[in-house]
C-alpha positions in Angstrom: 49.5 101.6 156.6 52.3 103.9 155.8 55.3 103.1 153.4 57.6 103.1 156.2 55.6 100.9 158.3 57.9 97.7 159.7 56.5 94.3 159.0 54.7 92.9 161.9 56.0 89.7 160.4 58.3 88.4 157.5 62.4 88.3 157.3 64.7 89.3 159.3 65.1 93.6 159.0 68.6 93.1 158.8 68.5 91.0 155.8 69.5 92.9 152.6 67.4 91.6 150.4 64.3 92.6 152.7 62.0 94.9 150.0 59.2 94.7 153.1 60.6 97.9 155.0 61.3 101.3 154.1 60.0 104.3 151.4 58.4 102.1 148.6 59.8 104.7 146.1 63.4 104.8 147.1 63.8 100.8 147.5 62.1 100.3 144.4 63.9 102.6 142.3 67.2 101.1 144.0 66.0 97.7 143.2 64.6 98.2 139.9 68.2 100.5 138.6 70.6 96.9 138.7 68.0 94.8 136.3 67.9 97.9 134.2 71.4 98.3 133.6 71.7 94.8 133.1 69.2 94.9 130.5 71.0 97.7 128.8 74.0 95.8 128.8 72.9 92.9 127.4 71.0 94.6 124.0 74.4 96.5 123.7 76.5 93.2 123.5 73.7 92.3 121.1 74.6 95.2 118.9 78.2 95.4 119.3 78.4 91.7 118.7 76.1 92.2 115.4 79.0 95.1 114.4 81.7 92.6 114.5 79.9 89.6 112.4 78.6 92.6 109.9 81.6 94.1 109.2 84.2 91.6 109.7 81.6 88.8 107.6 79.4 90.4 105.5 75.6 90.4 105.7 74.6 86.7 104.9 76.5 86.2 108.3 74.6 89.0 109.8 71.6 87.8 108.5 72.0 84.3 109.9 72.6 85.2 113.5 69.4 86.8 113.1 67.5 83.4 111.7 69.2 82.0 115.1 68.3 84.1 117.1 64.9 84.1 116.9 64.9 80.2 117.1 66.8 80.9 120.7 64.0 83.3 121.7 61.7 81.1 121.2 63.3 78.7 123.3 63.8 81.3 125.9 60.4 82.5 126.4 59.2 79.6 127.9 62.1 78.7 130.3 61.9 82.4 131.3 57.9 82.1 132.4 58.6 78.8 134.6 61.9 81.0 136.1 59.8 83.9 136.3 57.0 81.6 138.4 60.1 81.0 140.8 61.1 84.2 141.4 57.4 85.0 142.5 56.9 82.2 144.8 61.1 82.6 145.9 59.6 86.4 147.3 57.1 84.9 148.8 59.4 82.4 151.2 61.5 85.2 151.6 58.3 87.4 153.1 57.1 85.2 155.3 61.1 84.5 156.8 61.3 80.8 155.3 64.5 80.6 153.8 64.6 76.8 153.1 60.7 77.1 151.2 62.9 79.7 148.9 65.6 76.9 148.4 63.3 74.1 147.9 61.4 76.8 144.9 64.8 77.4 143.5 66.2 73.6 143.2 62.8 72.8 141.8 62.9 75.7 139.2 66.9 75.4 138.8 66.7 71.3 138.0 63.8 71.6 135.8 65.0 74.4 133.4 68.6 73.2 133.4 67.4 69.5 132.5 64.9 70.8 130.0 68.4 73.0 128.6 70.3 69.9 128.3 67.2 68.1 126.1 66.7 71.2 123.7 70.3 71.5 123.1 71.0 68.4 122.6 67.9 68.2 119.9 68.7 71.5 118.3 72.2 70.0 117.7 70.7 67.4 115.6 67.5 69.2 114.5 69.4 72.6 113.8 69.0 72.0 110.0 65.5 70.8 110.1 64.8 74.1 112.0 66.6 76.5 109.9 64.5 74.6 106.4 61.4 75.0 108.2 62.1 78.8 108.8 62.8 78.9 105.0 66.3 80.4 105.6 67.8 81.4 102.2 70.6 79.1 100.4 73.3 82.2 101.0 72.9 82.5 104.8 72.1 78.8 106.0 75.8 77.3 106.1 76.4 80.6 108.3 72.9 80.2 110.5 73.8 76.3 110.8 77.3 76.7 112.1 76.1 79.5 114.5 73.0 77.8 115.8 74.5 74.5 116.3 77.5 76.0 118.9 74.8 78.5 120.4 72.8 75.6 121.5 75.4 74.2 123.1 75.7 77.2 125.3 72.4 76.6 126.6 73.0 74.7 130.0 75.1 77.5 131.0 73.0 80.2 130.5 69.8 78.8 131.5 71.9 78.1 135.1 72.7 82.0 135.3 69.5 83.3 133.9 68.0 81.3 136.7 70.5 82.1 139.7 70.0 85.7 139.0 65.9 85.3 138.9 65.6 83.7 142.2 68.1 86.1 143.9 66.0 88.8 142.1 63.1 87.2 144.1 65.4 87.1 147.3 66.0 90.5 147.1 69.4 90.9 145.4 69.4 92.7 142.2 73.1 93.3 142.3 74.8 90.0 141.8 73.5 89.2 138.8 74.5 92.6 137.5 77.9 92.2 138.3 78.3 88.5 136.3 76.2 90.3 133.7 79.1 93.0 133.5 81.6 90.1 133.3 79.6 87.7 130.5 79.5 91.4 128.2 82.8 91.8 128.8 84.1 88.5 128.0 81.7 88.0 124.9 82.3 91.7 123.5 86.2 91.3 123.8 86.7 87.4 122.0 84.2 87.9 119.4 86.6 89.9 117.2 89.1 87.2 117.7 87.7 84.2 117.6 86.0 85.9 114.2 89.0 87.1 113.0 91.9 84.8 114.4 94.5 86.0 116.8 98.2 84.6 116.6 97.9 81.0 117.3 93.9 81.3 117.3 92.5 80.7 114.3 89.7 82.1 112.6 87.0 80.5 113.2 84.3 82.7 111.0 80.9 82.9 112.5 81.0 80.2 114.6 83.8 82.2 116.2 81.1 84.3 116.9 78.5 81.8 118.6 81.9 80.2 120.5 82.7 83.5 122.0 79.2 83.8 123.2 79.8 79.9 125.0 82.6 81.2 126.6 81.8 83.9 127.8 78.0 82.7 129.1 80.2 79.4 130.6 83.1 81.3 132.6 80.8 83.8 133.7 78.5 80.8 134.7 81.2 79.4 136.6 82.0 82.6 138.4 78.4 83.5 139.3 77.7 80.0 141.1 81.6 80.3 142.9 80.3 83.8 144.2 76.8 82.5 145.3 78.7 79.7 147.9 81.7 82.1 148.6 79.5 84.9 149.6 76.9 82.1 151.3 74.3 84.2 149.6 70.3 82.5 150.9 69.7 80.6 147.9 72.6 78.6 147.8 72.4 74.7 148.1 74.3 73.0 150.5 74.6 68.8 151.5 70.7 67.7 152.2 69.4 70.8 150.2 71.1 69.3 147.0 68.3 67.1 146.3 65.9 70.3 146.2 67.5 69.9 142.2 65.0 66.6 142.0 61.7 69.0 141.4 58.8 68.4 144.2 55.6 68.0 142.7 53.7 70.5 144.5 56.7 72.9 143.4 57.0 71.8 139.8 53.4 71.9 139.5 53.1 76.0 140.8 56.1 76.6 138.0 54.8 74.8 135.5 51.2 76.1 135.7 52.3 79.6 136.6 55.3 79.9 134.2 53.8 78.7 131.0 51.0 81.5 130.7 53.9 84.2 131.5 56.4 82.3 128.7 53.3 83.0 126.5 52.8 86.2 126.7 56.5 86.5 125.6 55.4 84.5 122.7 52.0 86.5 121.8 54.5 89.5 121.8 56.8 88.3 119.6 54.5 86.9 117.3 52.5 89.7 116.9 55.7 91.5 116.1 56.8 89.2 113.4 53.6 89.5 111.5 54.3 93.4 112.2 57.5 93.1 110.1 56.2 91.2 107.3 53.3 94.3 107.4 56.3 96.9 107.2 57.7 94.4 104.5 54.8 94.9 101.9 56.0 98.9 102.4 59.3 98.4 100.9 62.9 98.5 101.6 62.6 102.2 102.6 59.7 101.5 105.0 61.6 98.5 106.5 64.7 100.2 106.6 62.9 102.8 108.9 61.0 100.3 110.9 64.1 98.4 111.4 66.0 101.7 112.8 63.1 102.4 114.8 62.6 98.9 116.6 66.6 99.4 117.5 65.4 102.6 119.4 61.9 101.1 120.7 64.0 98.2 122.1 65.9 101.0 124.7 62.3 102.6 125.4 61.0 99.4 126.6 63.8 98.6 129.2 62.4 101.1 132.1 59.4 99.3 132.0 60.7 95.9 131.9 62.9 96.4 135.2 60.2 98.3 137.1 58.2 95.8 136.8 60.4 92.9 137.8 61.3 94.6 140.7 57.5 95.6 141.4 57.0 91.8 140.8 59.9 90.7 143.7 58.5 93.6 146.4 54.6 92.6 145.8 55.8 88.8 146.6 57.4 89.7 149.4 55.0 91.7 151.0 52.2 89.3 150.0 54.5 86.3 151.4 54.5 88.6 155.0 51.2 89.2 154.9 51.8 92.6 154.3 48.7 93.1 151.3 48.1 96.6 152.5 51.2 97.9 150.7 50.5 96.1 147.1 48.2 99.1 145.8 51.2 101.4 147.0 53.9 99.2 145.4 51.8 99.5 142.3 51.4 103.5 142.5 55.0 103.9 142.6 55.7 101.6 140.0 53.4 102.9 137.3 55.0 106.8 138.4 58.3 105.4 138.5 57.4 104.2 134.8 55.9 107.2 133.4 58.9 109.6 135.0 61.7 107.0 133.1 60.2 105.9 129.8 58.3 109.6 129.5 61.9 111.2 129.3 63.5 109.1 127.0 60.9 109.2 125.1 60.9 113.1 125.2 64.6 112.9 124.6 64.4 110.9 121.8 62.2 113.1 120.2 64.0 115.8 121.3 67.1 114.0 119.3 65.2 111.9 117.2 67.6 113.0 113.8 70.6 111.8 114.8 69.4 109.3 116.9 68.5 107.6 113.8 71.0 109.1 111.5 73.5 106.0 113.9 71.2 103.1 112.5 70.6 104.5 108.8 73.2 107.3 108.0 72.8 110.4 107.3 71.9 110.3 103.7 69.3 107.8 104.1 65.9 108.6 102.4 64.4 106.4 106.0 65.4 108.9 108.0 62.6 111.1 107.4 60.1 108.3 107.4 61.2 107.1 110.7 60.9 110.4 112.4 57.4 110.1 111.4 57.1 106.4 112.9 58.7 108.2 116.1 56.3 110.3 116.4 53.2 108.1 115.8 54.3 106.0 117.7 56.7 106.1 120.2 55.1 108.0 123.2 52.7 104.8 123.6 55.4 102.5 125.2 55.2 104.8 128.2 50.7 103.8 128.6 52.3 99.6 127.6 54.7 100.4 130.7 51.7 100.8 133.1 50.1 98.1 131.5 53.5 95.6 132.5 53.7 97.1 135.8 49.7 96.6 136.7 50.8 92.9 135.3 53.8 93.2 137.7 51.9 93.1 140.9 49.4 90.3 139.6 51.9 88.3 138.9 53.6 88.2 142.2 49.5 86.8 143.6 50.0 83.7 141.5 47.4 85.6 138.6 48.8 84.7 135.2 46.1 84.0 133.2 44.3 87.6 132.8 47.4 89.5 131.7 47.8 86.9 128.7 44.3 87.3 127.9 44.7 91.3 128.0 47.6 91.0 125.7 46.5 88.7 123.5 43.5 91.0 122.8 45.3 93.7 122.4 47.9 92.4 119.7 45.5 90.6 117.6 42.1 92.0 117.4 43.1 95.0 118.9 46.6 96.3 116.8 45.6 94.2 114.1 42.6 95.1 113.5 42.9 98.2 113.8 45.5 98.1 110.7 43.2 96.0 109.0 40.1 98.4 109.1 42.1 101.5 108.6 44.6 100.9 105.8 42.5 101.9 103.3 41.7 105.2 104.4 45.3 105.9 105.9 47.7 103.7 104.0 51.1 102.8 105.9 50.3 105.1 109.1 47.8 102.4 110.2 50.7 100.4 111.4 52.5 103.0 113.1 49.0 104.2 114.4 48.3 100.9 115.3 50.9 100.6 118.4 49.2 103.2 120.8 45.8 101.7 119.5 47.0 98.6 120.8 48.6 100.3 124.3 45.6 101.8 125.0 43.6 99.0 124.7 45.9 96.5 126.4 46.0 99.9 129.7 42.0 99.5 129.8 41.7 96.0 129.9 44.7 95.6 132.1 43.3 98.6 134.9 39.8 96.8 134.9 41.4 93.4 135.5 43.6 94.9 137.9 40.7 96.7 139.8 38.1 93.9 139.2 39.8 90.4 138.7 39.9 89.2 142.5 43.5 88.6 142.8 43.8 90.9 146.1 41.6 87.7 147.6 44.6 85.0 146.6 47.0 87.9 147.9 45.7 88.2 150.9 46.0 83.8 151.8 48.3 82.8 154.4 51.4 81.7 153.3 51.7 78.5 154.9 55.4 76.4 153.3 56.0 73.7 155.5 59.6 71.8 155.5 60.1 69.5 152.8 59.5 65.7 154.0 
């Protein structure tokens, strides 16, 4: 089978969101360039919005967005697994030509993660200073993390609904509208969080819960837009009269998301983990070595993005094709993927090496005695996110079978045995560099165990099952 070959079976050709059709290269790479950007955008409002509470509020308030944020992450990781387990079986319906199968997935995975965002906020209202205790957040920064962690919560319904809309048309096909209310939610945080920091006029200044309020506003109106576009532009997901009550989740439904979604929310979580025992490593260094780690985890945070897009859109095609029956193509979706990968992340990678100085020179100025020091992290250790990349996209194409379980065990070796170890049995004889060492370690071993699940774990078999989705009764 050729990469232009039609499907014999599957949506309609003149459906946009159709990834069935066409050079698997070019609609990839179209596909994949959307999520991207959006995932640009959003660690820039990050940053930028990190620049406003820093400068205008000093760094206890800086320092207790931070404690917040990693509370919200947390929350996140799971919601995004069960969304992520929609968008998979969303591309599937959309394969095999049932539109209604991809509504019914999408008012399942829409009314459970929006009525599970309604619980955790309101208990992270209440429970905020319990939370922020537990996390042992210093005396000077937790009236700032409070304030900032109690509004932040609140925006929670809002953003789950977007981050959930923009999933499923992800799985439809669509890469585009979310990018656009993305744009608009950057734009809108970005531009009130120096007023409603600062005051403006008859708006007063609201410190940093002016801050975490912008953030509401901004996640809400854009919300609000994004669900007025999705029934203005009668894009396929969209719920209308007797396919409201799609929002009351179908077991069969809630039971694919729920056992699908929580092993990809936990991989999240084994990442994340694993990186916050990596700072407290850095930590022992001292402030010099965290000062570089800290400037080079800004960087790595860009080098990752290529990689993270690819595969969601290698994800959404693989569904498709599997949902029209189309399994010849996966192994060519894949090839592309992992090129596509290597081309992207392999030249930022070069150019950041290329530029590494005053790359890092923005995070640390130019002065800094970590500037040297991170350099040397750079070059360690920076060339292995393009071998993780391959690793995410060979998990990309799993994924969209329904197989979950493998890539969490393949990342959970490599993290903990694998880049852990590693530091543990070489510090003595290489001191710091066995942590910077220890991120291709862990790439490489997470790329092996991910290619021999890939070619051996029998996922094709699951990939190759008829789709069958009857009407709900």
């Amino acid at each position: 089978m050729t990469d232009t070959e039609p499907a014999a079976r599957g949506p309609n050709p003149n459906h946009r969101g159709d990834l069935t059709r066409g050079p698997i290269m070019a609609t990839l790479l179209r596909f994949s360039a959307p999520t991207l950007l959006a995932n640009m955008l959003q660690s820039l409002n990050g940053t930028v919005n990190a620049i406003w509470v820093g400068r205008m509020l000093g760094g206890s308030a800086l320092a207790a967005t931070a404690n917040a944020n990693v509370v919200m992450f947390l929350v996140f990781a799971a919601t995004f697994g069960f969304g992520m387990a929609g968008t998979v079986k969303i591309g599937q319906a959309f394969g095999a030509g049932n539109v209604d199968a991809a509504r019914r997935t999408f008012g399942t995975a829409l009314g459970l993660c929006v009525s599970l965002s309604l619980v955790v906020a309101l208990a992270g209202w209440f429970g905020a200073p319990a939370l922020l205790h537990t996390m042992s957040t210093p005396p000077a920064v937790y009236a700032f993390a409070l304030a900032y962690l109690r509004v932040i919560f609140i925006a929670m319904p809002a953003q789950m609904i977007t981050v959930i809309v923009g999933m499923a048309l992800r799985g439809a096909g669509d890469a585009n509208s979310p990018l656009r209310f993305m744009i608009l939610a950057v734009a809108l945080d970005v531009g009130l969080n120096p007023v409603l920091i600062g005051g403006l006029g008859a708006i007063p200044a609201l410190g940093i819960a002016g801050s975490a309020l912008a953030s509401t506003i901004a996640s809400t109106l854009a919300m609000l837009a994004f669900v007025a576009y999705l029934y203005a532009r009668n894009l396929p997901i969209r719920l209308r009269g007797r396919e409201l009550r799609y929002l009351v989740p179908h077991p069969a439904e809630l039971r694919f998301i729920i056992t699908k979604g929580l092993p990809m929310g936990a991989q999240m979580l084994i990442i994340s983990m694993a990186g916050i025992i990596m700072v407290g490593l850095v930590n022992r260094e001292g402030a010099t070595a965290s000062a570089a780690y800290g400037a080079s985890l800004q960087v790595w945070t860009y080098l990752q993005m290529p990689a993270l897009a690819i595969s969601a859109a290698v994800s959404a095609m693989a569904a498709q094709a599997i949902g029209a029956q189309l399994s010849g193509r996966l192994d060519a979706i894949t090839r592309a993927g992992v090129v596509l990968n290597l081309a992207m992340t392999g030249a930022m990678t070069a150019l950041l090496l290329l530029f590494d100085r005053p790359v890092l020179e923005l995070f640390l100025g130019s002065h800094s005695p970590a500037v040297d020091l991170a350099r040397h992290i750079q070059f360690l250790a920076s060339w292995s996110y393009a071998l993780f990349g391959v690793t995410i996209v060979l998990f990309g194409t799993m994924r969209a079978s329904g197989t979950v379980l493998p890539p969490l065990i393949v990342l959970t070796i490599a993290m903990y045995p694998g880049r852990l170890g590693f530091y543990h049995v070489a510090y003595r004889a290489i001191g710091s560099d066995a942590i910077w060492l220890s991120f291709p370690v862990g790439s490489v071993i997470a790329l092996v165990l991910a290619y021999a699940s890939y070619r051996l774990v029998p996922w094709r078999r699951q990939a190759a099952l008829p789709r069958v989705m009857p009407a709900r009764a």
